[in-house]
Backbone as ProteinMPNN parsed JSONL, in Angstrom:
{"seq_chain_A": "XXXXXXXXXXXXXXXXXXXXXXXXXXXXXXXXXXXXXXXXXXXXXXXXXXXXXXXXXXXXXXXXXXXXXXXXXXXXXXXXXXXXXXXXXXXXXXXXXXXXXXXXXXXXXXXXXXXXXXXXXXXXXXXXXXXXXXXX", "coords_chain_A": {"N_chain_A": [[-17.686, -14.728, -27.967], [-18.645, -13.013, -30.16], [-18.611, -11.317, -33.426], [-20.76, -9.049, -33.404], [-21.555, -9.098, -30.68], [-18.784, -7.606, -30.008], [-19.461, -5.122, -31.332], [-21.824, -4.418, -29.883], [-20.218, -3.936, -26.929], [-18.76, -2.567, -27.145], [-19.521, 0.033, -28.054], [-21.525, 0.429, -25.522], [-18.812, 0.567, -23.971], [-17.445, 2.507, -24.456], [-19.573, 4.64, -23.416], [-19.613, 4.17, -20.898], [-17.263, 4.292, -20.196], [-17.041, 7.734, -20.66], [-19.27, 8.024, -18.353], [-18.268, 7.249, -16.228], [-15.188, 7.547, -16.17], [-13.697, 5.604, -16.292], [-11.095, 4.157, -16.866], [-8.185, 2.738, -18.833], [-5.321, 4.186, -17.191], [-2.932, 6.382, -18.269], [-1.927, 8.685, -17.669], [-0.938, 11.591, -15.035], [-3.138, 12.974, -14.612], [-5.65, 11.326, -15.85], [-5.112, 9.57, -13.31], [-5.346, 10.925, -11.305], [-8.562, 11.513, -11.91], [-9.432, 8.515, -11.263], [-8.615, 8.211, -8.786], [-10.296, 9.609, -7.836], [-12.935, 8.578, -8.44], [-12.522, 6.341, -7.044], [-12.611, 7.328, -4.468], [-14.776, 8.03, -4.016], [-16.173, 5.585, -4.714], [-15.367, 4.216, -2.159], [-16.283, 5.295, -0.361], [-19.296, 5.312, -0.327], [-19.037, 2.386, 0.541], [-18.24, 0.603, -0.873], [-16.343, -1.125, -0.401], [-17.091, -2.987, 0.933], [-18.121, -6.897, 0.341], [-20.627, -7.357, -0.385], [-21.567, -5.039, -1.417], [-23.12, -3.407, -4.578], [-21.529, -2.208, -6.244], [-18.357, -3.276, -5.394], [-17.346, -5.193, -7.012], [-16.657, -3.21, -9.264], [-14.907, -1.409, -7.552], [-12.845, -3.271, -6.945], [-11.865, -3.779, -9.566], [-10.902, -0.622, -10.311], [-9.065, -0.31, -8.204], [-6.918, -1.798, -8.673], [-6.336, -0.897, -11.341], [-5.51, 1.522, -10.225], [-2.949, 0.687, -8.959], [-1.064, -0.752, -10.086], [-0.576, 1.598, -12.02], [0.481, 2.525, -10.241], [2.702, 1.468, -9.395], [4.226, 1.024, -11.938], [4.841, 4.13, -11.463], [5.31, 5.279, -9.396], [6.735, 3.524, -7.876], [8.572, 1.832, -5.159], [11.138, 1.519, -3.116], [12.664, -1.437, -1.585], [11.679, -1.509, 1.88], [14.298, -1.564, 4.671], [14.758, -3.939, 7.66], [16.131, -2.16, 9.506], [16.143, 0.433, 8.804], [13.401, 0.918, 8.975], [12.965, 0.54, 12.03], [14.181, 2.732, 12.403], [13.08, 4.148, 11.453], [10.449, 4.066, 12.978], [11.437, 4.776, 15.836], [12.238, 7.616, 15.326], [9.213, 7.975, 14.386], [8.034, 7.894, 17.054], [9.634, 9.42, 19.259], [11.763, 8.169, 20.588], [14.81, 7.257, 22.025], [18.0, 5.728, 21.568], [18.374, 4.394, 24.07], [15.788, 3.395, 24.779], [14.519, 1.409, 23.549], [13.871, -1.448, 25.025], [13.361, -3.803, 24.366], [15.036, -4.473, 22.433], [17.649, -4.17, 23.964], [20.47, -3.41, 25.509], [21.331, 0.317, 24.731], [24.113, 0.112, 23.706], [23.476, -1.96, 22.563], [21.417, -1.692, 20.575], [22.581, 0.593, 19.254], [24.969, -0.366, 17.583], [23.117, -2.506, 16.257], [21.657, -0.435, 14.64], [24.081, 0.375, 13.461], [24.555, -1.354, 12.15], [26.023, -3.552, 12.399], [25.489, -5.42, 13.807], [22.59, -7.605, 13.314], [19.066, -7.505, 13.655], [17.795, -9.675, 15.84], [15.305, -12.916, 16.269], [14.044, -12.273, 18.099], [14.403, -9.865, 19.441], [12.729, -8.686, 17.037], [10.54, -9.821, 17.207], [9.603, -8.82, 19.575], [9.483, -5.526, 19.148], [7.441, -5.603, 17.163], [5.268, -6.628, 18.366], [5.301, -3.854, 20.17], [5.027, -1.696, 18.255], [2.827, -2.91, 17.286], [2.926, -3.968, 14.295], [3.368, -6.033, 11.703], [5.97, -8.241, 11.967], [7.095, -9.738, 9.845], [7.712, -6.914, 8.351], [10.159, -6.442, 9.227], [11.882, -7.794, 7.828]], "CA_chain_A": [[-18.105, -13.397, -28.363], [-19.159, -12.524, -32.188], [-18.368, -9.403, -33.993], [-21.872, -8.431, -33.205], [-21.498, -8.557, -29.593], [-18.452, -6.672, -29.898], [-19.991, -3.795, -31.166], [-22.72, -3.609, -28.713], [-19.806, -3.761, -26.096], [-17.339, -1.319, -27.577], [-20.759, 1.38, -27.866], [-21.756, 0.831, -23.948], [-17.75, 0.772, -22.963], [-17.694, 4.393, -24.527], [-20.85, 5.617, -22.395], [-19.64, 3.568, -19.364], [-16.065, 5.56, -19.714], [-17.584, 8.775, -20.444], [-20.513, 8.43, -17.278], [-17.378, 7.117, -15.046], [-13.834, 8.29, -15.786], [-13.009, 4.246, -15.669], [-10.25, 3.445, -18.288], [-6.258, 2.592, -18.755], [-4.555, 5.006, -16.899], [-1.97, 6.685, -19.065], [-1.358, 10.182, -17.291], [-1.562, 11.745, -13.958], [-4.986, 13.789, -15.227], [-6.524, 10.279, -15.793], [-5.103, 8.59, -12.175], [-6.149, 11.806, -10.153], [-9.582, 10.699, -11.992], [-9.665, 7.659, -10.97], [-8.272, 8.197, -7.402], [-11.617, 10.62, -7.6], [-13.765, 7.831, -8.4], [-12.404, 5.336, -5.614], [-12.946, 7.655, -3.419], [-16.734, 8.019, -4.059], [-16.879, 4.718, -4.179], [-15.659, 3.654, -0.534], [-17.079, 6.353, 0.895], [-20.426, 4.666, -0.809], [-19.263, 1.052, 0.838], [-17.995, -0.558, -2.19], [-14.919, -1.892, -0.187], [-18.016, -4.694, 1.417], [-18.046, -7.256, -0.503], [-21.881, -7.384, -0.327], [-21.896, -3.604, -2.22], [-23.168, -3.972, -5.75], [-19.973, -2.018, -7.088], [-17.929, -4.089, -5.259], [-15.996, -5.73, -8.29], [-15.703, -2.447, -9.922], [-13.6, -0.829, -6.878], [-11.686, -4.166, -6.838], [-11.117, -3.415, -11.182], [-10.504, 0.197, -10.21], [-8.189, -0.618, -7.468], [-5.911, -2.943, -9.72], [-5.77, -0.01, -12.126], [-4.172, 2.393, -9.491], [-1.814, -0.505, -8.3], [-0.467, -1.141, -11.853], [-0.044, 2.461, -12.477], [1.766, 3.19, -8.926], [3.908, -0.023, -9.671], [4.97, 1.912, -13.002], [5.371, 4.964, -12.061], [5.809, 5.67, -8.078], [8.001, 2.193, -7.048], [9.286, 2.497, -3.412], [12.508, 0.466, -2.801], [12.41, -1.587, -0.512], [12.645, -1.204, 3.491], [15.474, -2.875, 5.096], [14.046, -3.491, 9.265], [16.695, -1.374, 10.506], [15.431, 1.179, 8.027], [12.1, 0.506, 9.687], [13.617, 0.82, 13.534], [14.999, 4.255, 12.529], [11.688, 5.327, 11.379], [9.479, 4.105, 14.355], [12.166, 5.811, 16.513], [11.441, 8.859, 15.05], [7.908, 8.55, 15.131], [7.764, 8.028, 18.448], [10.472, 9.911, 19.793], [12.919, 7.289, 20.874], [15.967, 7.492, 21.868], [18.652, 4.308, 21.985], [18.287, 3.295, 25.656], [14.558, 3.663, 25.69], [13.633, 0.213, 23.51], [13.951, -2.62, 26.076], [12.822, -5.265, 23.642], [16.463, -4.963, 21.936], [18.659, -4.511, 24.501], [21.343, -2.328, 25.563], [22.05, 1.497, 24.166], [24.97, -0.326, 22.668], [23.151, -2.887, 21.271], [20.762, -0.47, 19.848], [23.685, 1.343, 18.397], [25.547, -1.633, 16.904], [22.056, -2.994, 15.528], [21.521, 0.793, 13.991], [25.248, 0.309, 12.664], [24.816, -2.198, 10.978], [27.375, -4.324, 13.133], [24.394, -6.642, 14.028], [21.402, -8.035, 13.162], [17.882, -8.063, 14.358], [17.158, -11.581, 15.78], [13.818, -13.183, 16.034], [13.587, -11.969, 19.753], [13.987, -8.687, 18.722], [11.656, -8.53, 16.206], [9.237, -10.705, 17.865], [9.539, -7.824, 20.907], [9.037, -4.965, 18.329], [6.172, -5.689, 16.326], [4.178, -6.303, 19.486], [5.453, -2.612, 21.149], [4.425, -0.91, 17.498], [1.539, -3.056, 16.086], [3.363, -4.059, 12.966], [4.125, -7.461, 11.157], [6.924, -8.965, 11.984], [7.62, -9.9, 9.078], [7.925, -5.573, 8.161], [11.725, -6.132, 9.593], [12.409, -8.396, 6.737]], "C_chain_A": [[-17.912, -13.284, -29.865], [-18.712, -10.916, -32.455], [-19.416, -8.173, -33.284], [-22.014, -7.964, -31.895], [-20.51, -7.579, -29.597], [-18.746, -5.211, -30.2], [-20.703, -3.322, -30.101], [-21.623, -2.985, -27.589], [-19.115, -2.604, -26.048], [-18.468, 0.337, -27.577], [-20.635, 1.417, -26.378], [-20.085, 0.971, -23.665], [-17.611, 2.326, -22.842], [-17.974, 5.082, -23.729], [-20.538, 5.413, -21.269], [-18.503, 4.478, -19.486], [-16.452, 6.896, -19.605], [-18.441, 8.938, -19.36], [-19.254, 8.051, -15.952], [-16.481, 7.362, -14.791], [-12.787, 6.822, -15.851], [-12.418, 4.085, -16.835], [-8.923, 3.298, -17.973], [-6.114, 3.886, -18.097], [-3.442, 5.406, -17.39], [-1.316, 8.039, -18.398], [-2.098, 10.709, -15.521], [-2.749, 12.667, -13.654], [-5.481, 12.37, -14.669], [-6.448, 9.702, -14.253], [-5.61, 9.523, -10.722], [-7.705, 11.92, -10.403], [-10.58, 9.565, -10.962], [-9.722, 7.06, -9.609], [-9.789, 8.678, -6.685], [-12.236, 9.114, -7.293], [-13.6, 6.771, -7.428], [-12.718, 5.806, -4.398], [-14.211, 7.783, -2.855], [-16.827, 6.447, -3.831], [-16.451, 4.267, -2.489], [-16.171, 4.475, 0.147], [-18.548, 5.552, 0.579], [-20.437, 3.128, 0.097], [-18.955, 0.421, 0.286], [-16.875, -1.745, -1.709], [-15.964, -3.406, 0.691], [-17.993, -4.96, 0.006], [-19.502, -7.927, -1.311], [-22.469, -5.794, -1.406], [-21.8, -3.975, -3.347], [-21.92, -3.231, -6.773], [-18.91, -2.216, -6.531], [-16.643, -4.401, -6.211], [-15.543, -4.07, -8.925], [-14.918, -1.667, -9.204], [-12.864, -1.984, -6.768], [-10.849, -4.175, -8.575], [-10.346, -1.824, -10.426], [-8.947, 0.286, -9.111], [-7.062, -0.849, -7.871], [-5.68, -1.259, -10.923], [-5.018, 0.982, -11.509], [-2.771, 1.671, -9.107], [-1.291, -0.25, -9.167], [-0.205, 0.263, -12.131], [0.672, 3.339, -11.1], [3.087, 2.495, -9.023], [4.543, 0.712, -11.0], [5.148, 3.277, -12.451], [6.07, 5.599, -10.216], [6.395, 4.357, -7.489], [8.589, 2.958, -6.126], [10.115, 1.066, -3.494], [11.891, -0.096, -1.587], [12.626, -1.446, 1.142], [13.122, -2.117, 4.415], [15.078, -2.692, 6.859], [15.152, -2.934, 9.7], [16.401, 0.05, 9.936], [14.049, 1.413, 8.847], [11.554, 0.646, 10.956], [13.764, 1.935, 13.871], [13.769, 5.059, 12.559], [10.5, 5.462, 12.611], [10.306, 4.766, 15.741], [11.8, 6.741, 16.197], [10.185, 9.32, 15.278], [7.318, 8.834, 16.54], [8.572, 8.777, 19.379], [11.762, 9.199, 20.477], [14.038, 7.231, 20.805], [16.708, 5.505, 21.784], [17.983, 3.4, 22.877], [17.032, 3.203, 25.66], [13.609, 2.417, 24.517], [14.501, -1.652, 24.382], [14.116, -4.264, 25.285], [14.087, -5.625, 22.596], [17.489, -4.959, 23.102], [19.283, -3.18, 25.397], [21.102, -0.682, 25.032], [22.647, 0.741, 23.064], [24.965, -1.244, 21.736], [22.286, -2.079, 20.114], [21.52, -0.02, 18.712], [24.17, 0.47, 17.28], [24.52, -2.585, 15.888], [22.177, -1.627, 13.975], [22.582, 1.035, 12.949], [25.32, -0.152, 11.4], [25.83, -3.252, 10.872], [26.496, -5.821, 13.516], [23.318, -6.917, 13.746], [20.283, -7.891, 14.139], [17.876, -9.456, 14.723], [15.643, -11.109, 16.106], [13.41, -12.546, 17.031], [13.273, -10.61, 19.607], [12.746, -8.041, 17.769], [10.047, -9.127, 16.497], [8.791, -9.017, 19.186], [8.837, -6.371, 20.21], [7.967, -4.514, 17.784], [5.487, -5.948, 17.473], [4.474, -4.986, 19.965], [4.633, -1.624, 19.809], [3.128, -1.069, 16.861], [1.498, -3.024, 14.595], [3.911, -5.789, 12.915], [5.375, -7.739, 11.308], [7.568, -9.215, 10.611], [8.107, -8.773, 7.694], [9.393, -5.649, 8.493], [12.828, -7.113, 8.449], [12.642, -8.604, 5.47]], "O_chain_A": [[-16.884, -13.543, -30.492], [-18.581, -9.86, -31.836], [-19.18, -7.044, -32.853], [-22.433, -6.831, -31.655], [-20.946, -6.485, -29.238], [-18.374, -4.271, -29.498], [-20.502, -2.282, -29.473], [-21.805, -1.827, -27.214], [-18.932, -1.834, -25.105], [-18.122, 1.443, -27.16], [-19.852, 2.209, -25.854], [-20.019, 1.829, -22.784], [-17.625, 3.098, -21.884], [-17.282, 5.955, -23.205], [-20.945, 6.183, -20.399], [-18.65, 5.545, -18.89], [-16.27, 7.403, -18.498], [-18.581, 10.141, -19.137], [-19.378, 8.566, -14.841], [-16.208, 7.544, -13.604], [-11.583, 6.796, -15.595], [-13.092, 3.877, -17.844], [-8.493, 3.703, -16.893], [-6.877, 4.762, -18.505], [-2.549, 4.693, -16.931], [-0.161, 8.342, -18.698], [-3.168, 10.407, -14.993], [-3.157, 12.98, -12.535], [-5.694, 12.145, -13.478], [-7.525, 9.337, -13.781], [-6.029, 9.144, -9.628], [-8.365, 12.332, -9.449], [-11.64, 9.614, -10.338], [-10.342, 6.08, -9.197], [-10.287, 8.367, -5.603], [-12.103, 8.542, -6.211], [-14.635, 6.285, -6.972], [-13.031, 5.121, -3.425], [-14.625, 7.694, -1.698], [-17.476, 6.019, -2.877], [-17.364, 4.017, -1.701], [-16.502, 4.294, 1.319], [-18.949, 5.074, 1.641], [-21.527, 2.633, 0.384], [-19.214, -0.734, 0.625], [-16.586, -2.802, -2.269], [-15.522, -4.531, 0.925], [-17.922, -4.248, -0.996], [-19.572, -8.636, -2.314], [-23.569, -5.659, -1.944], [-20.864, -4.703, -3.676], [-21.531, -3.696, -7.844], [-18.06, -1.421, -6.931], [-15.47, -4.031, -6.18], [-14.365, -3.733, -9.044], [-14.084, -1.053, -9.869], [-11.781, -1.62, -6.309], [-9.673, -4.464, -8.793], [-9.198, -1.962, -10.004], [-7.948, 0.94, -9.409], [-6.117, -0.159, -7.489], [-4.548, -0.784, -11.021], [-3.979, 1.381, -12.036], [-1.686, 2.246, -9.017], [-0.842, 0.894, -9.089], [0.849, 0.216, -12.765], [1.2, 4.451, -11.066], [4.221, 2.907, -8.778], [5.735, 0.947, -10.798], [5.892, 3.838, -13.255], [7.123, 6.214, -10.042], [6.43, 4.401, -6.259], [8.98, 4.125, -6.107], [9.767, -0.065, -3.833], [11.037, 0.37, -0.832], [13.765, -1.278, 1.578], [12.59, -3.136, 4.856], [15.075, -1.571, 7.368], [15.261, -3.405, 10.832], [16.443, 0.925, 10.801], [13.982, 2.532, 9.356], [10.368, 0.806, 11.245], [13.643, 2.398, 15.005], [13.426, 6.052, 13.201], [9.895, 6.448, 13.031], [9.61, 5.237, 16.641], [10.754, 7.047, 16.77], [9.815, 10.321, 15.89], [6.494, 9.641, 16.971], [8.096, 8.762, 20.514], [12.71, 9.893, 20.847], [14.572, 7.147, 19.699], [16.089, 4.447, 21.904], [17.38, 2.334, 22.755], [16.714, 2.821, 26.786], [12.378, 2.398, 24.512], [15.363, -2.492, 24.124], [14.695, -5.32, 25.541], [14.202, -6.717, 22.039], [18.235, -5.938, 23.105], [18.646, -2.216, 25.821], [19.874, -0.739, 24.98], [22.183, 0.601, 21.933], [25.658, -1.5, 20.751], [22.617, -1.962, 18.934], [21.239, -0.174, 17.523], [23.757, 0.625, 16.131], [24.958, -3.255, 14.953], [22.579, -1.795, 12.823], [22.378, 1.625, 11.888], [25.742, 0.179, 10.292], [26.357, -3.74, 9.872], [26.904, -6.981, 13.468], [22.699, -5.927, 14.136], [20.476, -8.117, 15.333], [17.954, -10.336, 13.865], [15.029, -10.046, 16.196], [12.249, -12.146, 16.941], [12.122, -10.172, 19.628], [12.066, -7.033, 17.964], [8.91, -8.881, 16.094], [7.699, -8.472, 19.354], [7.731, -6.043, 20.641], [7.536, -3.361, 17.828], [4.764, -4.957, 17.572], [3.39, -4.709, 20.479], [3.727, -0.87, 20.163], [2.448, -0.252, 16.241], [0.692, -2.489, 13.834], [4.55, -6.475, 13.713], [6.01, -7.246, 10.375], [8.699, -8.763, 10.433], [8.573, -9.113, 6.606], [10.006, -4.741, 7.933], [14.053, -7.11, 8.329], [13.376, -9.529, 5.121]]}, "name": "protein", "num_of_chains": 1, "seq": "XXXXXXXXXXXXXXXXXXXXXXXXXXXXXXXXXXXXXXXXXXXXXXXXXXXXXXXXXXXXXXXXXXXXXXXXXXXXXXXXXXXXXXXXXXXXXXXXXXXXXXXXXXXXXXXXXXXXXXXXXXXXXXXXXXXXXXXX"}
C-alpha cells in the first residue's frame, strides 16, 4: 500500500463509519451502536457463512468481544458454582440429583468437602445439556 492508496482508503473508511456506526469501540454510546448493528445484521443472516456481510459480523463481533473482555470480565465459574446454579434453575433440592449420589453427598460436594468426579460430571451434563467440561 502507497500513500496514494492510503488516502483513497482513509476517505471511504470515513463514509463507511459514518453509513455504519463500525469503528473502535471506546464508550458505551459507541458499543450500544454496534450491538445495534449486529443485530440488523443476524437478523439479515450474516451469521451464514454464505451471507455477503458475513466477514463484517465476524469483524463486528471481535469488536464487542474485545470491548466486553475490557470492560465486563466475568470470573470464572468453579462446577460447584455451576451445580448451585442449575439447582436453582430447576428447582432442585439435594436428594433429587441421582447422578451424584446421596443428599449427603450432595451436601459434602456443595461443601466443598468433595469433589465432582468424572461420573458425576459425566451424569450431569447429560441431565442439563451442558459441556462437561462447564464443571471445570
Amino acid at each position: 500500500m502507497n500513500a496514494t492508496s492510503l488516502e483513497a482508503l482513509s476517505s471511504d473508511w470515513k463514509t463507511f463509519q459514518a453509513v455504519s456506526g463500525v469503528r473502535h469501540i471506546e464508550s458505551d454510546g459507541d458499543y450500544s451502536e454496534v450491538l445495534a448493528l449486529a443485530d440488523v445484521l443476524v437478523d439479515s443472516g450474516a451469521m451464514d457463512q454464505d451471507h455477503p456481510c458475513h466477514s463484517l459480523f465476524l469483524v463486528i463481533a471481535d469488536l464487542i468481544y474485545a470491548y466486553d473482555q475490557r470492560h465486563y470480565r466475568q470470573q470464572p465459574v468453579h462446577g460447584v458454582d455451576l451445580l448451585r446454579f442449575l439447582m436453582r434453575q430447576h428447582g432442585l433440592r439435594q436428594g433429587q440429583l441421582p447422578e451424584i449420589g446421596s443428599q449427603s453427598v450432595v451436601s459434602e460436594i456443595l461443601a466443598g468437602k468433595r469433589e465432582l468426579t468424572v461420573s458425576h460430571i459425566r451424569g450431569l451434563s447429560e441431565r442439563f445439556g451442558v459441556s462437561p467440561a462447564a464443571f471445570f
